[in-house]
N, C-alpha and C positions, 0 to 999 in steps of 0.2 A: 439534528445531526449529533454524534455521538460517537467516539473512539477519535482512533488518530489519522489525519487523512496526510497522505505524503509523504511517508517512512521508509526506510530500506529496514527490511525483515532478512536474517540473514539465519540460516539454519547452519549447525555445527555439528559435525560427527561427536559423542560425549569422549570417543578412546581415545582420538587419535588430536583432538582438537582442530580439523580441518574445517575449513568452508565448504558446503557440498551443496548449497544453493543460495539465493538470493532473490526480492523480485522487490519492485513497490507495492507499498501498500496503504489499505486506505478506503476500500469502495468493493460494492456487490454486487451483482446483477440478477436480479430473478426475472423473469415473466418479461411482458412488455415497456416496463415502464422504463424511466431513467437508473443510471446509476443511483444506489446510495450510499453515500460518502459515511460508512458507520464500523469503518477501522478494519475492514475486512481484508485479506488476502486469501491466495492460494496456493500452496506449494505442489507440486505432483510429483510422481516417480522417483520418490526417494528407495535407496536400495532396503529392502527388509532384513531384518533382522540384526539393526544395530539402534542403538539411542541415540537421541538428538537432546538440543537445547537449542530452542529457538530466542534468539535476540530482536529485540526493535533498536532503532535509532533513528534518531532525527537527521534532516536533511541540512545540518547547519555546519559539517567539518568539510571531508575533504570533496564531498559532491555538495552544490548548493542545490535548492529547490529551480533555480532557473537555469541550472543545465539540463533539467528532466520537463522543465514547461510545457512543450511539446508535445510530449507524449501523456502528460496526464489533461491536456486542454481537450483531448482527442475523444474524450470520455462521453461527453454529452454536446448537444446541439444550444447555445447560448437563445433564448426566447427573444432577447433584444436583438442581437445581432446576426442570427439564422432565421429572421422573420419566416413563416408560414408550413415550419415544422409540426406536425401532430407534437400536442401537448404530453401527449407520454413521452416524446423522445428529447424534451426540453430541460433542460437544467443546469445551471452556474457551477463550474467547477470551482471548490473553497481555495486558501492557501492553505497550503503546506503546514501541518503543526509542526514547529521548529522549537518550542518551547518546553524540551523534557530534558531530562538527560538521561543518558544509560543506565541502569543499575541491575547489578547482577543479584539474583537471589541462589542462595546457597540450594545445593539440589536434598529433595525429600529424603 
């Protein structure tokens, strides 16, 4: 495993400084198999023709990682506790990485 699993990824218009999306992030899905938990997300239908700055952050301020439990348990089929799942659809969702902090880097 590899990246940051459990983040809110929040995209920002660069002119106006707005939020213009948001999602968790954390995990990918190709093909058959399970998720992998390797920092991915996905944003869609941003409007064109303006710049972004996309931010990560941790789920440690004002949303915790156990108000979104829920919905990132939903991810995959646990092998111990969903006994007799095809083994592609089986896998442990991690915790949350709560361990970074924000940091803005100046734009190119």
């Amino acid at each position: 495993m590899t990246g940051l699993f459990g983040t809110h990824v929040l995209v920002v218009d660069a002119a106006s400084g707005s939020v213009v999306a948001g999602v968790l992030g954390g995990w990918s899905c190709s093909g058959l198999g399970p998720a992998q938990f390797d920092g991915g997300y996905v944003i869609q239908a941003l409007p064109i023709g303006h710049s972004y700055q996309v931010y990560v952050e941790a789920l440690n301020g004002a949303v915790d990682p156990t108000q979104v439990s829920n919905a990132l348990t939903t991810l995959c089929r646990n092998p111990t506790t969903d006994a007799g799942w095809p083994p592609l659809s089986s896998c442990v969702v991690p915790s949350a990485t709560t361990s970074f902090t924000l940091r803005v880097l100046p734009a190119p």
